[in-house]
N, C-alpha and C positions, 0 to 999 in steps of 0.2 A: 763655660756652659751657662746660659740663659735658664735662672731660678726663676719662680714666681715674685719673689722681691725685687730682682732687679728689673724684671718686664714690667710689675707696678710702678716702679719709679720711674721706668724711661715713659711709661707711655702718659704718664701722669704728665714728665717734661714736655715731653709731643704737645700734649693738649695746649699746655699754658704757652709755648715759646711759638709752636704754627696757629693751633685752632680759636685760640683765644684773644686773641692781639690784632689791632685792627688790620683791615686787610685793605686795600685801593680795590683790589677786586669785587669787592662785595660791598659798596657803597662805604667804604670804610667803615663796616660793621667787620666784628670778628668772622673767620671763617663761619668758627658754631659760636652763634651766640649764645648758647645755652647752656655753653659747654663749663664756664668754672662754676658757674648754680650749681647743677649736678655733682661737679669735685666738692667744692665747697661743703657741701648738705650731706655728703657721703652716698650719693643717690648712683656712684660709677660702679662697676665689679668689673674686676680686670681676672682673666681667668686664660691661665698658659695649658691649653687644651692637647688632647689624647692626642688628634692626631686622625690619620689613616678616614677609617670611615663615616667619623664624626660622631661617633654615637653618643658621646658625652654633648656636644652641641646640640643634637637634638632633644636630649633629653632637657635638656635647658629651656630650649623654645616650645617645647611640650608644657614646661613648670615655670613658665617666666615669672621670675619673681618682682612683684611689682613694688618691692623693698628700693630697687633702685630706678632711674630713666633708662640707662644702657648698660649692656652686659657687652664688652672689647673683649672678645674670641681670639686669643692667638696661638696658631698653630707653625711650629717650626719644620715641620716635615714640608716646607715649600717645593720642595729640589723635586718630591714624591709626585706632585700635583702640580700640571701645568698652570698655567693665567688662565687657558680657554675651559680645563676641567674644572677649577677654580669657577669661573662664572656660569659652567654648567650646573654645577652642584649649589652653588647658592641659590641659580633659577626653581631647582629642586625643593629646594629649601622654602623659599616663597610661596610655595602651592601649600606649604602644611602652615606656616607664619601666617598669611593673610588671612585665612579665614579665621583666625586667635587673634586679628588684632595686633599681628606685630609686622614690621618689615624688617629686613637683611640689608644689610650692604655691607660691603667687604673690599678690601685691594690686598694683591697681591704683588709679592716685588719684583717678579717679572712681568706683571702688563705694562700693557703699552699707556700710552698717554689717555689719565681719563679727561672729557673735555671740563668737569666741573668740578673738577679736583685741586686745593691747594697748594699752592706752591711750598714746597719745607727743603727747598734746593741749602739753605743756610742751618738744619737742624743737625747739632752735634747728638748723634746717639749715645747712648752710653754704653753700648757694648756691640762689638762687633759680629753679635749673632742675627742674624735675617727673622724674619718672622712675617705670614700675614694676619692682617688683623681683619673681623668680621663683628660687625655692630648690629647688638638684636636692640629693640624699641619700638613701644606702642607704636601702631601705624596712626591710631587717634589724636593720639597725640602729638604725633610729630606733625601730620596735617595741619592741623592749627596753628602749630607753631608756625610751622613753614607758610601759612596767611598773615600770622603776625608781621611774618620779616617782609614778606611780598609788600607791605603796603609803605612798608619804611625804604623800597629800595632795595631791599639786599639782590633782589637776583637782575637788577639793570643792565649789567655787563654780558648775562648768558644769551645764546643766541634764541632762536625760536627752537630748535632741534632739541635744543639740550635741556631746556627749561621742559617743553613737553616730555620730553622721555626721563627725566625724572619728575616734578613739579605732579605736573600735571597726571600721569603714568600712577604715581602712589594715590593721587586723590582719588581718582576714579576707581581704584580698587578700593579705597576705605568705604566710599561711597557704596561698591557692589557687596559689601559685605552687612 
């Protein structure tokens, strides 16, 4: 059974062995280059959530605590919630986040191929429980971020599509807010 301890430590492993480590894909920048700052500084909260309705999620992205950069959402009831009610309910989710200042994004482990997504085809999990995960974080901040790395490269490899419908897609809502 997937404790809150052992989902800290794998997701912790996650970060450093895929997100952190230089990638070919992203100009040989880590996926997140952001991402051991945050482990680092203690700035992550990994949190093994309710479930079903999300109401413990919401209530988070209501109170986002700006204690940390990201709060990793993992919910085990996948089997409950498809991939497509999955990115309905995050779309959901986005309407109450962005005007706070925050965005969503989430995978879950039956979607399909996302096209700006990491390759972690080599990552040993540490326990054989599923789980999706769903990443709350300033939208302010990450825009910036995501200008920092634009100018060094990191998003070279993505197509026009993909770079607009994320990239570009969060800016303009930071901007509408």
């Amino acid at each position: 059974m997937l404790t809150k301890s052992l989902l800290q430590k794998e997701v912790r492993q996650w970060s450093e062995e895929v997100l952190e480590s230089p990638n070919e894909d992203f100009n040989n920048m880590p996926a997140c280059p952001f991402a051991k700052q945050s482990w680092n500084s203690g700035r992550v909260q990994v949190v093994l959530g309710e479930g079903g309705i999300w109401a413990d999620l919401v209530d988070l992205i209501k109170n986002f605590d700006d204690t940390y950069d990201v709060i990793v959402y993992c919910g085990t009831d996948y089997d409950e919630i498809s991939a497509e009610e999955f990115e309905d309910r995050l779309d959901v989710l986005a309407d109450v986040a962005v005007p706070n200042d925050l965005w969503i994004m989430g995978t879950h482990p039956y979607a399909d191929d996302i096209p700006h997504a990491v390759n972690q085809d080599n990552f040993e999990a540490l326990t054989d429980d599923n789980y999706y995960q769903i990443f709350v974080q300033r939208l302010g901040h990450l825009v910036k971020s995501s200008d920092s790395i634009e100018r060094k490269g990191y998003y070279q490899n993505y197509t026009e599509e993909n770079f607009n419908s994320l990239v570009t897609k969060r800016k303009k809502k930071w901007q509408a807010i």
